[in-house]
N, C-alpha and C positions, 0 to 999 in steps of 0.2 A: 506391356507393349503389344497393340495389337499388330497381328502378322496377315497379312491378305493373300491369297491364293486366287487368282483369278484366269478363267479361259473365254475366250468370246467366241462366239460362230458368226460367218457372214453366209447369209444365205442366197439362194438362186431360186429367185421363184418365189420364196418364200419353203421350198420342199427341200431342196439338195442345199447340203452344206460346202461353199464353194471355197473359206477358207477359216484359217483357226490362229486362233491368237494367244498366247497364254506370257502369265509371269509372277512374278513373287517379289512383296513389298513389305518395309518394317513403315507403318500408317502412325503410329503416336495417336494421336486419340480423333484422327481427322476422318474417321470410315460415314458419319451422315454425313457427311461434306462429299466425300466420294459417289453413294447411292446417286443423289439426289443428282451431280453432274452427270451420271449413266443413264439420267431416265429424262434430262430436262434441256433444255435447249439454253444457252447463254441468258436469250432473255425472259427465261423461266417457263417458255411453256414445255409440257410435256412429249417427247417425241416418240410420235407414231412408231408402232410396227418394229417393237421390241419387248423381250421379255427380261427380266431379270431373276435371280433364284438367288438368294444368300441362307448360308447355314454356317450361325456362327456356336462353337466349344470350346472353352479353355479358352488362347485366346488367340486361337485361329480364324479366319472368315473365308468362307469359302464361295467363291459368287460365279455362276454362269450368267454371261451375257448372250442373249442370242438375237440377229439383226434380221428378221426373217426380209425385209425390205433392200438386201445390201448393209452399206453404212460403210460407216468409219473405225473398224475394229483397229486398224493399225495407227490413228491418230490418238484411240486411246491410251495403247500401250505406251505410246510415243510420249503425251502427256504424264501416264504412271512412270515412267522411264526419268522424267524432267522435275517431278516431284517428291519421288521415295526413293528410298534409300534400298535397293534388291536385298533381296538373300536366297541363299541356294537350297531349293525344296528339297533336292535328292538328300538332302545331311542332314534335316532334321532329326532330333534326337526326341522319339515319339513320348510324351508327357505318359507318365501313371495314373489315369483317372481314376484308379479305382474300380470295385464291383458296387452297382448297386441292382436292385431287384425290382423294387416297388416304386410308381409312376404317377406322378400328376400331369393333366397336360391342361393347359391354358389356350385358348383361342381368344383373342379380342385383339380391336386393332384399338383396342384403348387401352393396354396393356401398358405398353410403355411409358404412358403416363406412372403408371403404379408398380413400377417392377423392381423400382430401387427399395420401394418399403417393404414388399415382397420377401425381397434376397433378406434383408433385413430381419426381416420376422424368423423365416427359414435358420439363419443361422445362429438364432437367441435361442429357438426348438433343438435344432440339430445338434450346436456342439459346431457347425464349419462342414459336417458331414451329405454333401451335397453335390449335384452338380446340375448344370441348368444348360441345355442346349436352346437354343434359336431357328425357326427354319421359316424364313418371308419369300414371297414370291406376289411380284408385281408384272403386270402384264397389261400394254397399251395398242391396242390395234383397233380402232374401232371401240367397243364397249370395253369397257377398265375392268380388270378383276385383282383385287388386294386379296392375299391372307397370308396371314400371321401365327405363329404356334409357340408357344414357350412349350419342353419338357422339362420338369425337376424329377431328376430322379434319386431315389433314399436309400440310403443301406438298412435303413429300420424302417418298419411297417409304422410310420407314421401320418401315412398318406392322409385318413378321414377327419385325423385332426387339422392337419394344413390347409385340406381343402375348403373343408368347414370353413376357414378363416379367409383363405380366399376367394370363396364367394360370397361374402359377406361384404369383402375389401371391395367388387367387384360388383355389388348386387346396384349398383347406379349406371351400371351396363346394360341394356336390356338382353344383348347382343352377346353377351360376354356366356361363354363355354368352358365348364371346369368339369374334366374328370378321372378319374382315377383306374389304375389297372397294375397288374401284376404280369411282366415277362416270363413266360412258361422256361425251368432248366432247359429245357429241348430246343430252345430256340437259340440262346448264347451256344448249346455244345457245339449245334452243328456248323458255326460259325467257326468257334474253334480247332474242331475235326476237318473240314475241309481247307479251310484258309491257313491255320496252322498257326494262330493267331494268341495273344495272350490277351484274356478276358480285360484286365488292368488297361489296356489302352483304346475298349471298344466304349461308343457313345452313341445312345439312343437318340437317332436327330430326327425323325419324326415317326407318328403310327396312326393308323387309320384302318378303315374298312372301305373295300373296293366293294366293283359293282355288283362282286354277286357272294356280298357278303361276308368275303373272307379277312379275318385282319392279316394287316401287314404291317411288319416292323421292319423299319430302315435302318441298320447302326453302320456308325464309320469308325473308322481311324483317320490317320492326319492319310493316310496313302489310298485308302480304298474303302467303298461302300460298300455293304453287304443286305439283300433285300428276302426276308425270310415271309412266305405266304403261309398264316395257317387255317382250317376249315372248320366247321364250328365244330367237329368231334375230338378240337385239338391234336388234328395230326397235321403236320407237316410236308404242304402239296407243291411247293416249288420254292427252291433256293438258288439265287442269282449272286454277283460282286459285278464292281462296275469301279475301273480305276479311274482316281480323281481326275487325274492328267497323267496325258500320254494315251498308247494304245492300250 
């Protein structure tokens, strides 16, 4: 049963965030029906002068809306409110993901075409021993920017085998980016040492390299995100959290 987490921003200016909207939804299996209303107009064009960001785990979705234009952040709620069924964030009973280590990460916006034979493959390898976050972010104001990222991450170091296979699955992609990486122990500790967190309920939802080079790894929980920067000598140069909703 998918669970949706959603907050919206209405903006001023497009700079100052003038109001906030947030709520929580039990969805059944209707979340591309939802995207697609947040980003499109009744009679299907696409509406200006918004972003949207979804990160979905286990089987949470978690989506910022932001109206840099203004907009109708409370017609949405209003609508979530007339169509699902709520549930109360504060009592979630946070799921055991598991530890795992080793990472594949997927870019293509043709993914989705192929993620179900993916998962598939994954768990005829694995044994079930898996777990697969989502992080999309769509963005319409003028020139459109899409991207998409699947992370699978392993308890066993089986990554160059999967990969292997997934770019292969994928090589009719021109487009399509697969690759692999190991999270440093230094990076879950000090998530766990400050936030005071148990490893079992953290989930890599996206990783990358900023502008000057540094990777950065995002992990959440269902309550809060944790964003650890490290420098190519593998030391540890900034550690931020950032609550999903609320202050």
């Amino acid at each position: 049963m998918n669970k949706l987490i959603i907050i919206i921003f209405e903006y001023n200016d497009a700079v100052e965030i003038s109001k906030t909207y947030s709520g929580c939804y039990i969805l059944g299996n209707g979340f591309d029906d939802l995207i697609h209303t947040l980003t499109h107009t009744n009679e299907g064009h696409v509406i200006e002068g918004r972003s949207v960001t979804i990160e979905e785990f286990d089987e949470y979705r978690f989506v910022v809306v932001r109206l840099f234009l203004g907009g109708n952040g409370k017609d949405i709620i209003d609508s979530l409110n007339n169509l699902y069924e709520e549930f109360s964030y504060d009592k979630i009973v946070h799921p055991d993901l598991g530890e795992y280590e080793y990472y594949i990460q997927i870019s293509s916006e043709y993914i989705i075409d192929e993620i179900d034979d993916i998962k598939r493959h994954i768990s005829e390898i694995t044994g079930h021993k898996y777990i697969i976050s989502k992080y999309e972010y769509i963005y319409e104001w003028g020139a459109s920017q899409f991207e998409i990222n699947y992370i699978i991450g392993l308890a066993s170091n089986l990554t160059v085998v999967l990969a292997k296979w997934i770019k292969n699955k994928l090589s009719k992609y021109t487009e399509a980016n697969v690759k692999t990486f190991k999270v440093p122990n230094k990076v879950i500790d000090i998530i766990v040492r400050n936030a005071k967190v148990d490893k079992n309920n953290l989930v890599l939802v996206k990783y990358y390299k900023n502008e000057d080079g540094k990777e950065m790894y995002v992990f959440s929980t269902i309550y809060t995100k944790y964003y650890v920067q490290v420098d190519e000598n593998n030391k540890i140069t900034n550690f931020e959290s950032q609550k999903r909703v609320g202050d």
